[in-house]
C-alpha positions, 0 to 999 in steps of 0.5 A: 865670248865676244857679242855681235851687233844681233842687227848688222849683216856681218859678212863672210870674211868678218865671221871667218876671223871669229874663234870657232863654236864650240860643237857637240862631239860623238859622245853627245850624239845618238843615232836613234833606233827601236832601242833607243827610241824611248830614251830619246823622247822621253829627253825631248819631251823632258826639255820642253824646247828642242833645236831642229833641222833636217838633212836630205840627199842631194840631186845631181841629175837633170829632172831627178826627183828629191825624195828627202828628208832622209834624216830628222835632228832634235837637240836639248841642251845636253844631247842631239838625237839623229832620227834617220827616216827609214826605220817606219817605227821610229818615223811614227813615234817622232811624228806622233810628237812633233804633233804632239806640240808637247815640245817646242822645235826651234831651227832656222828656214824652216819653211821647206822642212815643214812641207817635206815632212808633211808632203812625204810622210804626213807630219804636221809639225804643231809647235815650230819657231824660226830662230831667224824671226827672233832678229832684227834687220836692216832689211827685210829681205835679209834672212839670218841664219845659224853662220850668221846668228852665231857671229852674231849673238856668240862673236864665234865661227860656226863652220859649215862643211860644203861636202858634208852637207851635200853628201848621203844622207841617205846611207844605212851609216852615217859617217862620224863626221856627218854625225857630228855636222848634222847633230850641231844644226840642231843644236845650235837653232837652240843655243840660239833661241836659248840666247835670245830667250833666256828663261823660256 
């Protein structure tokens, strides 16, 4: 594995030469409902640190309102857990930790995520790091995230889907690739934060 300079702004063609990150696959991925609900915070709560992010579905109509987040993704090191925001049950136990602050979240921008989850459905997340605060730049306007942070400290390409990221998020069932594209955003804000913190 091929380390980066963690304060150069390498560009888009440079990250694409790079060999590709190695995601988590379907087998490490579970989408949580009332069953499997006490499963997954019982992991979270056991790693202590957890990656994270949140996926919402898009507007494309003139004056349409965003009504996301639709999806909330918590990462250890071995497993995601995709929390999708319709089952109110689940909704209440994720949000009963997330300001619990018994687990670190770590992800990166997490600015937008924090005011969604707590204009929409009142969650104060307690315990929240962004990742990108952890780099150095040689700008101060230059934001690092998870393309870039892996080009950087891992030498490798974490491919984007454009059409996943902009698909619905809102579905009864996501699609396997969806899945898949949503449990590494999380996973990654900890193999990064893991990288740069080693021990933590």
């Amino acid at each position: 594995m091929r380390r980066m300079s963690q304060t150069r702004q390498l560009s888009r063609d440079e990250i694409k030469t790079l060999p590709l990150f190695p995601a988590l696959g379907p087998a490490q991925i579970t989408v949580v409902d009332r069953a499997a609900l006490p499963g997954a915070l019982a992991a979270l709560r056991a790693a202590r640190v957890a990656g994270f992010d949140t996926e919402s579905r898009p507007t494309f109509r003139k004056g349409e309102e965003a009504t996301g987040p639709h999806l909330i993704q918590l990462a250890t090191s071995e497993h995601a857990y995709l929390f999708p925001v319709s089952d109110a049950e689940v909704l209440a136990a994720l949000g009963a930790l997330l300001a619990s602050g018994e687990v670190l979240v770590v992800g990166f921008d997490l600015r937008s995520d924090k005011r969604h989850l707590r204009d929409r459905f009142g969650i104060e997340c307690k315990s929240l790091l962004d990742v990108g605060s952890l780099f150095q730049s040689d700008s101060p306007t230059i934001t690092v995230g998870a393309v870039q942070a892996v080009a950087r400290v891992f030498g490798q390409y974490f491919r984007k889907s454009k059409k996943l990221s902009t698909s619905n998020w809102g579905a009864k069932v996501l699609s396997e690739a969806q899945q898949v594209y949503a449990a590494n955003d999380a996973w990654v804000a900890l193999r990064i934060y893991q990288a740069l913190r080693p021990g933590a």
